[in-house]
C-alpha positions in Angstrom: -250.6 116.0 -113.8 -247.5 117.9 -112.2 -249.2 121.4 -110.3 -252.4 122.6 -110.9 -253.5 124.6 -113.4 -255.3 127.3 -111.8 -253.2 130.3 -111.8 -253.1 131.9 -108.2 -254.6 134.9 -109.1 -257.3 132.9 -110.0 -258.1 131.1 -106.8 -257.8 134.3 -105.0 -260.6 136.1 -106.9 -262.6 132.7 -106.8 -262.2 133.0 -102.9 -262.5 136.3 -102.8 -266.1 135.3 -104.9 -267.4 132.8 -102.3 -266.7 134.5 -99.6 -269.0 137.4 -100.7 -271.7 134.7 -101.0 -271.7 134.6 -97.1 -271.2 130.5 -97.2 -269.1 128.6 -94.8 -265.4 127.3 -96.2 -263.7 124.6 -94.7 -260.1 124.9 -94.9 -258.7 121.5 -93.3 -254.9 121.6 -92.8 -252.6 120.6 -95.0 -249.4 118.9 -93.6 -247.6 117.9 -97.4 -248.6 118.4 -100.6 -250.0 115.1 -100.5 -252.8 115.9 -98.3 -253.5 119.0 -99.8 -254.6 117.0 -102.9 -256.6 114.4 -100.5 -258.5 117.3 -99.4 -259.1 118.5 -102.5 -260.6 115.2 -103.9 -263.0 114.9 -100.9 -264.5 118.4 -101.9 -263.5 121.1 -99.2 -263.5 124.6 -100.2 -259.9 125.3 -99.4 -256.6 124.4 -97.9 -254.5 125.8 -94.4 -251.4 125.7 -93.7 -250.4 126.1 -90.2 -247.0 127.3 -89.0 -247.8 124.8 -85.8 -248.1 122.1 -88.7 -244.9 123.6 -90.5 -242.8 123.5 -87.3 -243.6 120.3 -86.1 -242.6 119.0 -89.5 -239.2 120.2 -88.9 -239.5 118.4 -85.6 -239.7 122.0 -83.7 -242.2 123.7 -80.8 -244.3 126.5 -82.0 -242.5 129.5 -80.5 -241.9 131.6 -84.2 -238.5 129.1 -84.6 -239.4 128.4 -88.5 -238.0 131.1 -91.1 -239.9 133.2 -93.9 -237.8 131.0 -96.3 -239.1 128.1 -94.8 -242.5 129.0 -94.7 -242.6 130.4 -98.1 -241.4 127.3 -99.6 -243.4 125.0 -97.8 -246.8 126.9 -98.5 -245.3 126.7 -102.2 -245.0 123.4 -102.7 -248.6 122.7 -101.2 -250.5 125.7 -102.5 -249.1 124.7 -106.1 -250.4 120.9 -105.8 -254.4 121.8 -105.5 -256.6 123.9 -107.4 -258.0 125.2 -104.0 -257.1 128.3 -102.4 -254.5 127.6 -99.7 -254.1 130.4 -96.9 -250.7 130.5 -95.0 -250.2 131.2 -91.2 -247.2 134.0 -91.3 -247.0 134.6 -87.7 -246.3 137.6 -86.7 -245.1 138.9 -90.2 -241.5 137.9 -89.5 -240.4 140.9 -87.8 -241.1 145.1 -88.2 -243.3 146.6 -90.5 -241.1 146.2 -93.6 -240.0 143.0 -92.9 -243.8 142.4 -92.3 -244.4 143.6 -96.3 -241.7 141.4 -97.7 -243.3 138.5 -95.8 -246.5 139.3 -97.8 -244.9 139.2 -101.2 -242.9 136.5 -100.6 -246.1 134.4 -99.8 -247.4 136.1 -103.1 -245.4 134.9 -105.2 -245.3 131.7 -103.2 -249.2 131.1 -104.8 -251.0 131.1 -101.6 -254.8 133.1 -101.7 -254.3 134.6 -98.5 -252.1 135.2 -95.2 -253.2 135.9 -91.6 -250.6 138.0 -89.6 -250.7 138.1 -85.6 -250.6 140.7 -82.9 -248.2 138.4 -80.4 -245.2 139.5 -79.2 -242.0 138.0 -80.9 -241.3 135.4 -79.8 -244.8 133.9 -80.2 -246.1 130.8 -79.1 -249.0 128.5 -79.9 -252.5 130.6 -79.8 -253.7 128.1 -77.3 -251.4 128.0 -74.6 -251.0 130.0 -71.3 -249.0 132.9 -70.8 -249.2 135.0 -74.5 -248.7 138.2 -74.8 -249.9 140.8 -77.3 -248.3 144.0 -78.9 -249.5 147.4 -78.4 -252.4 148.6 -80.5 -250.0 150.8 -82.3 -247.8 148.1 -83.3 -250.6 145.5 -84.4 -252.2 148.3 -86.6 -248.9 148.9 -88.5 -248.4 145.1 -89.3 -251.9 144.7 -91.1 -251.1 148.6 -92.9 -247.3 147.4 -93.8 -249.3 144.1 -95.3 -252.2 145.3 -97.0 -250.0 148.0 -98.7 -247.4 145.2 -99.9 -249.5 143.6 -101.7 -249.6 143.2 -105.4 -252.6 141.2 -106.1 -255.5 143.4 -104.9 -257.3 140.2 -104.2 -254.4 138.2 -102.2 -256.5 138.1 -98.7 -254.6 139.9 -96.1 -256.0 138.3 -92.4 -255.5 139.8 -88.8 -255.1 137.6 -85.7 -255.8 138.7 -82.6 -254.8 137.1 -79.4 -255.9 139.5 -77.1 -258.6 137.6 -75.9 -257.0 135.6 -73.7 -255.1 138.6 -72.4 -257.3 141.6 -71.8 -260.8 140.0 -72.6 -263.4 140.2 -75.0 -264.2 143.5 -75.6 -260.4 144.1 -76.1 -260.6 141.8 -79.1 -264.0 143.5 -80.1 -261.8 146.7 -80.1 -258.2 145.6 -81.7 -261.0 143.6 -84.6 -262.1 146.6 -85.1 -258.5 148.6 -85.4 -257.3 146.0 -87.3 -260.5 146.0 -90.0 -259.5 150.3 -90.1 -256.2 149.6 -91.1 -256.9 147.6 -93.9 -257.6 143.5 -92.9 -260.0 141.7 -95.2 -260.9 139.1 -92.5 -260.6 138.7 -88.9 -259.0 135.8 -86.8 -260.0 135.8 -83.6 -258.3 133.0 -81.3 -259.5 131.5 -78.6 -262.8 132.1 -78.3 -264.4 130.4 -75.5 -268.3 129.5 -77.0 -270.0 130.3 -79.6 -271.6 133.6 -78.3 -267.8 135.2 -78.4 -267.3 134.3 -82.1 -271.1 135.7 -82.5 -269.9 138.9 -80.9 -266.8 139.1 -83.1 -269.0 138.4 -86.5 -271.5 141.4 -85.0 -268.5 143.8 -84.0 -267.1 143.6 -88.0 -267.7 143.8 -91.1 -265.6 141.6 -92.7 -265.1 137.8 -92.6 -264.5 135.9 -90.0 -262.6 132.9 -89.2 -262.8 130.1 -86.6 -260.3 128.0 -85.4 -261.0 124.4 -84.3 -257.8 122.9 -82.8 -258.2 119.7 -81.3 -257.0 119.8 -77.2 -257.4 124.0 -77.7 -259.3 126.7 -75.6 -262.0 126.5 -78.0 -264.7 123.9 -77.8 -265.3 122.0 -81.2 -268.5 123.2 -83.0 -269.9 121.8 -86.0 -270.0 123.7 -89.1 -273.9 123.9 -88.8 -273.2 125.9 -85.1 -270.8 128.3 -87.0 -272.8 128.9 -89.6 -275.2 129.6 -87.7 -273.3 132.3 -86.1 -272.1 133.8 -89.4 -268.7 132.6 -89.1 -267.4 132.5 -92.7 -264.4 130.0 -92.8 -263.4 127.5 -90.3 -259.6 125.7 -90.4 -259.0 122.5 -88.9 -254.7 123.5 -88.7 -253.3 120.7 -87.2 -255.5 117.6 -87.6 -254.9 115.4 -90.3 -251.0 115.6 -88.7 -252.5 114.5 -85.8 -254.6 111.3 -87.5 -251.4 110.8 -89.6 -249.0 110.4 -86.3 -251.3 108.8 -84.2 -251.8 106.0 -86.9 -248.1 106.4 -87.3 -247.6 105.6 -83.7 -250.1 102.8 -83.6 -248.1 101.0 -86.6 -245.1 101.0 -85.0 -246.4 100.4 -82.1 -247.7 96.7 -83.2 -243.9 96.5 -85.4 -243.0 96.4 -81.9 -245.1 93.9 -80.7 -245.8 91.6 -83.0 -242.9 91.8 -85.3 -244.9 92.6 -88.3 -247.5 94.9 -89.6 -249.8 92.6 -91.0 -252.6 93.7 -88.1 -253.0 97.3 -89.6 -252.1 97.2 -93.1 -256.5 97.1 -93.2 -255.9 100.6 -91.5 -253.0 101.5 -94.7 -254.1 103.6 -97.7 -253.8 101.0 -100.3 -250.8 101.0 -103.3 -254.4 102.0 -105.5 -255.8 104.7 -103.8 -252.1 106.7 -103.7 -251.6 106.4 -107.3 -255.0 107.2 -107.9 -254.1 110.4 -105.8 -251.2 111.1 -107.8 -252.7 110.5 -111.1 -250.0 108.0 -112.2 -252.1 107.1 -115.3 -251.7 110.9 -116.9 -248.0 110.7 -116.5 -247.6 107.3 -118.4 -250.1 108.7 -120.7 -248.0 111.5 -121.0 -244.8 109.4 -121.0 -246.4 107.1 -124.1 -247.5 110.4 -126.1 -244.2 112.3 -125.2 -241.5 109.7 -125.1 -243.1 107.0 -127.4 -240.6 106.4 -130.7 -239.0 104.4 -132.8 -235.6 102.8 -134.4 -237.4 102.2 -137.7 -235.8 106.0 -139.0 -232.6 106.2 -136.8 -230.8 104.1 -138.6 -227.7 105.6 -139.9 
């Protein structure tokens, strides 16, 4: 009932725990609270929350428009609805090295597990569209230093993104990986990979875990978790899909309003009144409600 119980220092150790067991977690994206407790339910490992996601909820482009406030208090309200460890997309840290550690306690004490911060230039666009451009060396290193050295909770996971791929090539992202592991990352993000021999190349180049991205319509082509396993790829996020499956049933619906005047042809395709308040847990709050609330004029009668 209400948030979940599990303190966030808790899930961070616990995912700092199965990570060190080597396994593959799947971190599907969360675009509401909601479906942060739907993914929870069907027994993933963890939850993302994507600033693509976060943006388009607020009916804006991916080009680093959304706010630390914003972000901090979205990721809030979703990390605090699931027992899972959430991890937050912040960017590029929000600005300069300072800026870049308040970012990180913010999202601390927000109740997220961990953070990814990128090496893009401000203002940064969508990982998987042309024309991106990447900071110097220099200035990437400092954000992951300004980040880890922020932190409170030794085991919050701070993440580096690297971009640089689709700028200067592979070995450039083997390289900045590799800076960006030196000046203190726990994990490694490297976007837009091409096949699976690039992500294998990252996982051999580090020593620390990796992450895949697989974003419908993206550079990358969509592997099964078997295929990144197989690799040693040690979480995979899927940022932006259940918004998509959400719209495009959205879409459809309104779609046939349109058409026939009524939505009696999908409601087959609607999660039922049932399977929502089973999500919720409606039957703990009225329990809670009878045991709480529950009294009687017998004594009140003066």
């Amino acid at each position: 009932m209400l948030y979940s119980t599990v303190t966030p220092a808790t899930k961070r150790q616990l995912l700092r725990e199965r990570l060190a067991s080597g396994e593959l977690l799947r971190f599907p994206g969360a675009f509401n609270p909601l479906s942060a407790k739907l993914i929870q339910d069907k027994g993933f490992e963890g939850v993302y929350i994507s600033g693509a996601v976060l943006s388009a909820d607020l009916g804006l482009p991916d080009i680093g428009l959304t706010t630390l406030s914003e972000v901090a208090h979205r990721a809030g309200q979703i990390a605090r609805m699931t027992d899972l460890p959430a991890i937050v997309d912040a960017d590029t840290g929000f600005g300069e090295p300072m800026n870049v550690a308040r970012t990180v306690q913010e999202l601390e004490d927000a109740g997220v597990a961990g953070l990814h911060i990128e090496d893009q230039v401000n203002p940064k666009r969508c990982g998987h569209l042309d024309g991106k451009a990447v900071v110097d060396a220099d200035t990437a290193v400092k954000r992951i230093r300004a980040a880890a050295t922020a932190r409170r909770d030794p085991n919050l996971l701070i993440m580096a993104r690297t971009d640089i791929r689709a700028v200067d090539g592979l070995q450039a992202a083997v390289d900045r990986a590799k800076e960006l592991v030196d000046a203190g990352a726990d994990a490694i993000f490297p976007e837009a990979m091409k096949d699976l021999t690039e992500f294998e190349v990252i996982r051999k180049a580090v020593d620390v875990p990796v992450l895949a991205n697989m974003t419908e319509f993206g550079k990358s082509e969509l592997f099964t978790t078997e295929q990144l396993a197989g690799v040693g790829i040690n979480i995979v996020i899927y940022p932006v899909s259940l918004l998509r499956l959400a719209m495009g049933a959205a879409e459809r619906g309104l779609d046939t309003l349109l058409a026939d005047g009524t939505l009696k042809p999908v409601v087959g395709d609607m999660q039922t009144r049932a399977r929502l308040y089973e999500l919720l847990d409606y039957e703990s709050y009225n329990t809670f409600d009878s045991g709480v609330f529950n009294f009687t004029l017998e004594t009140n009668k003066d």
